[in-house]
C-alpha positions in Angstrom: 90.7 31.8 0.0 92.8 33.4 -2.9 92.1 35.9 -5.3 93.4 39.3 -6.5 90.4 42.3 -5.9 90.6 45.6 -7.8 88.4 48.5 -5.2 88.3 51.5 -7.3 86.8 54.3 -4.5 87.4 57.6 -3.2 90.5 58.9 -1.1 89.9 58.5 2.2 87.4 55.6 2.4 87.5 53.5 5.7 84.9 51.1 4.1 86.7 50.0 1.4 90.3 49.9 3.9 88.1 47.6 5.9 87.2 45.6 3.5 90.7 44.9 2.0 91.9 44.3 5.3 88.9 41.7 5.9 90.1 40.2 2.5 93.4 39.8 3.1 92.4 38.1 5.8 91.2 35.5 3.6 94.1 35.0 1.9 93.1 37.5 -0.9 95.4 39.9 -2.8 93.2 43.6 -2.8 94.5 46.8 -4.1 92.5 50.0 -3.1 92.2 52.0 -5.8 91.7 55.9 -6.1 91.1 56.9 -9.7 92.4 60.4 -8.7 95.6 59.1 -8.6 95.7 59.3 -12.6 97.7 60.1 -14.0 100.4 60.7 -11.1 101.4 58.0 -8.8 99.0 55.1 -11.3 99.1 54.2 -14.6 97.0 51.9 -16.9 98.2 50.0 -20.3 96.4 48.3 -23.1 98.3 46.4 -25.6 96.3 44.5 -28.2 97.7 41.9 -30.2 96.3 41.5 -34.3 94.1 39.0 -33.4 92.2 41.9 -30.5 93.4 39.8 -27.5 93.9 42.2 -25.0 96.2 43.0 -21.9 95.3 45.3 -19.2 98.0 46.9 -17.1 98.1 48.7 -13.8 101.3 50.1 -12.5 101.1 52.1 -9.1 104.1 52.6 -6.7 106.2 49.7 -7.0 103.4 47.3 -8.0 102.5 46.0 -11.1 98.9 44.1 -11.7 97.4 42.2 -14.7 93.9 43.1 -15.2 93.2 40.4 -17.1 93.6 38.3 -13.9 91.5 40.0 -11.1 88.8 37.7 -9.3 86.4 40.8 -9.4 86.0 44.5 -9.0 84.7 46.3 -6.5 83.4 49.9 -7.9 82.9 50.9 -4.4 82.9 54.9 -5.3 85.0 55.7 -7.9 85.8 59.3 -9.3 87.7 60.3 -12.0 91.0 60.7 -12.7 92.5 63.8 -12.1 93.4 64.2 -15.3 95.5 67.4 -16.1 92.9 69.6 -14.4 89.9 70.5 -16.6 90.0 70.7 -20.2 91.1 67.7 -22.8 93.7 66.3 -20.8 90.8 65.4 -18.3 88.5 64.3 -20.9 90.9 62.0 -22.5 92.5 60.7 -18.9 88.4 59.7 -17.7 88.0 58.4 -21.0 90.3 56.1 -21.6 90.0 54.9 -17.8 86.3 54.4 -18.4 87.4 52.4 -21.0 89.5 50.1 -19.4 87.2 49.8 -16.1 84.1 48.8 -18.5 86.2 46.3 -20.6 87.4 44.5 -17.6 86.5 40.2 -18.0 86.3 40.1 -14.3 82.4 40.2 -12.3 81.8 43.3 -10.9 80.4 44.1 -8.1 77.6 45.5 -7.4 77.8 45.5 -11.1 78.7 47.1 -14.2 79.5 51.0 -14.4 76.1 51.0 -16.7 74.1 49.3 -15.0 75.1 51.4 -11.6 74.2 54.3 -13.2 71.1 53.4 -14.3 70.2 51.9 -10.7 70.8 55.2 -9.8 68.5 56.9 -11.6 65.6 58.2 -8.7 62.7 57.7 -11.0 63.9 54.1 -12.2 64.3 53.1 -8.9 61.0 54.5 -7.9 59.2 52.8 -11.2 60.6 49.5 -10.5 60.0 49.3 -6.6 56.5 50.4 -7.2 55.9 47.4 -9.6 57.1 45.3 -7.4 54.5 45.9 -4.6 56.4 48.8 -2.6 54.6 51.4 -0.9 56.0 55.1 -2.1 55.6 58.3 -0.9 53.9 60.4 -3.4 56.3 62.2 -5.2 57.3 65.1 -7.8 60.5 65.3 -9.5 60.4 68.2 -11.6 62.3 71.3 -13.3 58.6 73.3 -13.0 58.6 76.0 -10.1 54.7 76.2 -10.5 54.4 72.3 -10.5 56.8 72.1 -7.4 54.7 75.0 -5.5 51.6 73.1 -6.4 52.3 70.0 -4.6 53.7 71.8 -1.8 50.3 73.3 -1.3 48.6 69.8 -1.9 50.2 68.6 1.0 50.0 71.4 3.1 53.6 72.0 3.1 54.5 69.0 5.0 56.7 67.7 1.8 60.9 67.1 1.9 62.6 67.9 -1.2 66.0 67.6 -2.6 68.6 68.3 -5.5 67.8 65.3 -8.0 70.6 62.0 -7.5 71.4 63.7 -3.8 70.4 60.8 -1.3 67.9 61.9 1.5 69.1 62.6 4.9 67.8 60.9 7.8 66.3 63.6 9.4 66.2 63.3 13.0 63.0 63.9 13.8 59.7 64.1 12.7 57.9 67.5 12.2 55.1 68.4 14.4 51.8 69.2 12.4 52.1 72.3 12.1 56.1 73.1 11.0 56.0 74.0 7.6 59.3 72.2 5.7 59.5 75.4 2.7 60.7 75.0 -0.8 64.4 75.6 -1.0 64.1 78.0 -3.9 61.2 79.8 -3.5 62.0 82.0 -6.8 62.6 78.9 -9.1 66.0 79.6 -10.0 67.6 76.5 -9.2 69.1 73.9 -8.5 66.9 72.0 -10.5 65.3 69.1 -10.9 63.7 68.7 -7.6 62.2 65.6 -5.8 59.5 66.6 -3.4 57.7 63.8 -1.5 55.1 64.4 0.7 56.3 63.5 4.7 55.4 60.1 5.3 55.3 59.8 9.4 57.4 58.0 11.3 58.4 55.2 14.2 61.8 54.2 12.3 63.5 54.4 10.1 65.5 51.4 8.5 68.6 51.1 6.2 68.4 47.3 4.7 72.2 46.2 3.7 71.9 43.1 0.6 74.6 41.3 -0.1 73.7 39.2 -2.7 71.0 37.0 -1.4 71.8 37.5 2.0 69.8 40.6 3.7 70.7 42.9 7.4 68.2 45.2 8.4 68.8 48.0 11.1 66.7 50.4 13.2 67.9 54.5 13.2 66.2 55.0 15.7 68.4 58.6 16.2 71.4 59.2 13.4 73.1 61.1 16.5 73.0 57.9 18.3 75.0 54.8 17.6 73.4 53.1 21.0 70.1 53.7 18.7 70.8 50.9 15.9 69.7 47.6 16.2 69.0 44.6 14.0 65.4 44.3 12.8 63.4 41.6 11.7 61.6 42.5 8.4 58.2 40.5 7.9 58.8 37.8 5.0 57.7 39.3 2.0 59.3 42.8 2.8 62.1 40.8 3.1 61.5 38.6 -0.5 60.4 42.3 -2.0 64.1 43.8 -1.0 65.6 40.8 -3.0 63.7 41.0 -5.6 63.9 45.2 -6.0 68.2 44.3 -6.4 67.8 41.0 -8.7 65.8 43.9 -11.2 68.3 46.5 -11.2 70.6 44.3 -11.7 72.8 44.8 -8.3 74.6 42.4 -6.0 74.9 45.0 -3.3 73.5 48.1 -2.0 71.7 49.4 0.5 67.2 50.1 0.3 66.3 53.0 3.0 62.8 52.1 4.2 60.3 53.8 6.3 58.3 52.3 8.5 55.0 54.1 9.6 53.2 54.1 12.9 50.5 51.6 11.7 53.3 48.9 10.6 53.9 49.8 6.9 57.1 50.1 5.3 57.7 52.7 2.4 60.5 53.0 -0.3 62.8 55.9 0.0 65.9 54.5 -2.3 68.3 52.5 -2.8 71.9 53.5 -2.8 74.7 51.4 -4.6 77.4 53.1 -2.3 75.4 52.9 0.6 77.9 53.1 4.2 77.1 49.6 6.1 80.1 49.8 8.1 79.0 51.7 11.3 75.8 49.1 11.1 78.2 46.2 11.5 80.0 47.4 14.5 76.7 48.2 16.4 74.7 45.5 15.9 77.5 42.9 14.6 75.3 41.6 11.9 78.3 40.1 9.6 78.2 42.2 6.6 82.0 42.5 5.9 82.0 38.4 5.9 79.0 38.5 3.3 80.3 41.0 1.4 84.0 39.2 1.1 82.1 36.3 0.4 80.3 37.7 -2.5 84.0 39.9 -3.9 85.7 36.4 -3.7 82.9 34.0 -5.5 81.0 37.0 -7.3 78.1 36.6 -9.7 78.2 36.5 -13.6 78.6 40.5 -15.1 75.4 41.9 -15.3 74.5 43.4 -19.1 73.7 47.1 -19.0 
């Protein structure tokens, strides 16, 4: 299967290598991207013609690639560009790349830069799977020391907390009754805002990989362990719940982080745009890399921020 895909990610990133290498082969042209390559060894062009027709150019190493052309773009983990350190260079080098990366014609996937970012945002994603019928741990996000102290003591201090837009850990046990998990700034000083949620116990926990309508669940059972993951079956309507919690912010892929409880219920932690999925695969060999190909190669319609 042809096609040309733009991956625009972070140095280093064996997923997205993968990927392109699973892509090519298919028959599929894929150019990992760095955006700290900018201005260096990459270089991006716009010409616009009187009537606002527009031609996007990428030049890095030897290669040449029309924008204009790509079957879809993967924003796997993209940074900036280097720019020329800090200052106006930098802002002006971002800028303009922002501009060309939201102004592409191609689908994106898991969607627009926008409508990432607004996936992103904890409390959205909290708002919308509650609507939808998820069960949440009760939680505070706030910039309020007093407010933060108070639920601590509500709950006992058997709470997690974390720097807002950090993902939670997968801690690798649970705490016994009575191990108190403290505040991490006890004075109020920062970093703020917080999350707090109280501890939810539990017998798993589960990272759920969608890939446009197709779904792969997987038991941590230890994060220390890879003989510890295995494929799980969700029950039916967790499973239509996790479709429909994507379909409403707007993403083709990512990864939900469930809890499930000793008595059988599964809670909401997040859901993570960049989530990894690639250690999953090789465990279990659920075919994640095929669905996701699948969905780079025959993507959906750009979503609207």
């Amino acid at each position: 299967m042809s096609g040309t895909v733009l991956v625009l990610t972070e140095d280093g990133d064996p997923q997205a290598r993968h990927v392109a290498r699973a892509l090519a082969g298919r028959g599929a042209d894929t150019l990992v991207l760095v955006p700290e390559w900018f201005p260096g060894s990459a270089r991006l062009s716009v010409t616009l013609d009187p009537s606002g027709s527009a031609r996007r150019t990428l030049v890095t190493g030897d290669r040449r690639l029309d924008l204009d052309r790509l079957t879809s773009v993967w924003f796997r983990r993209p940074g900036p560009p280097a720019g020329a350190g800090s200052g106006e260079s930098a802002v002006q080098q971002n800028g303009f790349a922002s501009d060309v990366w939201d102004t592409l014609a191609c689908p994106a996937v898991p969607a627009s830069r926008a409508v990432i970012q607004r996936a992103q945002r904890k409390l959205y994603q909290l708002s919308v799977a509650g609507r939808l019928g998820f069960e949440l741990p009760s939680t505070l996000i706030s910039t309020d020391h007093d407010e933060l102290l108070d639920f601590y003591l509500a709950h006992q201090g058997q709470i997690v907390t974390r720097v807002l837009d950090r993902p939670w850990a997968i801690p690798e046990r649970n705490p016994s009754e009575d191990e108190v998990v403290t505040l991490s700034d006890p004075h109020g000083t920062g970093p703020f805002p917080l999350v707090a949620q109280a501890h939810v116990l539990r017998r798993l926990a589960l990272r759920v990989v969608v890939t446009g309508a197709r779904l792969f669940a997987a038991e941590i059972h230890s994060p220390r362990s890879t003989r510890r993951l295995r494929p799980h079956r969700l029950p039916e309507d967790v499973h239509r719940r996790c479709l429909r919690l994507m379909r409403h912010l707007g993403l083709s892929f990512g990864t939900i982080d469930l809890t499930l409880t000793p008595e059988g219920r599964y809670v909401f932690l997040e859901v993570n745009p960049e989530g990894g999925f690639l250690l999953i695969e090789q465990i279990t060999a659920m075919p994640i890399t095929e669905a996701l190909c699948d969905l780079l190669l025959t993507p959906p319609a750009p979503e609207q921020a």
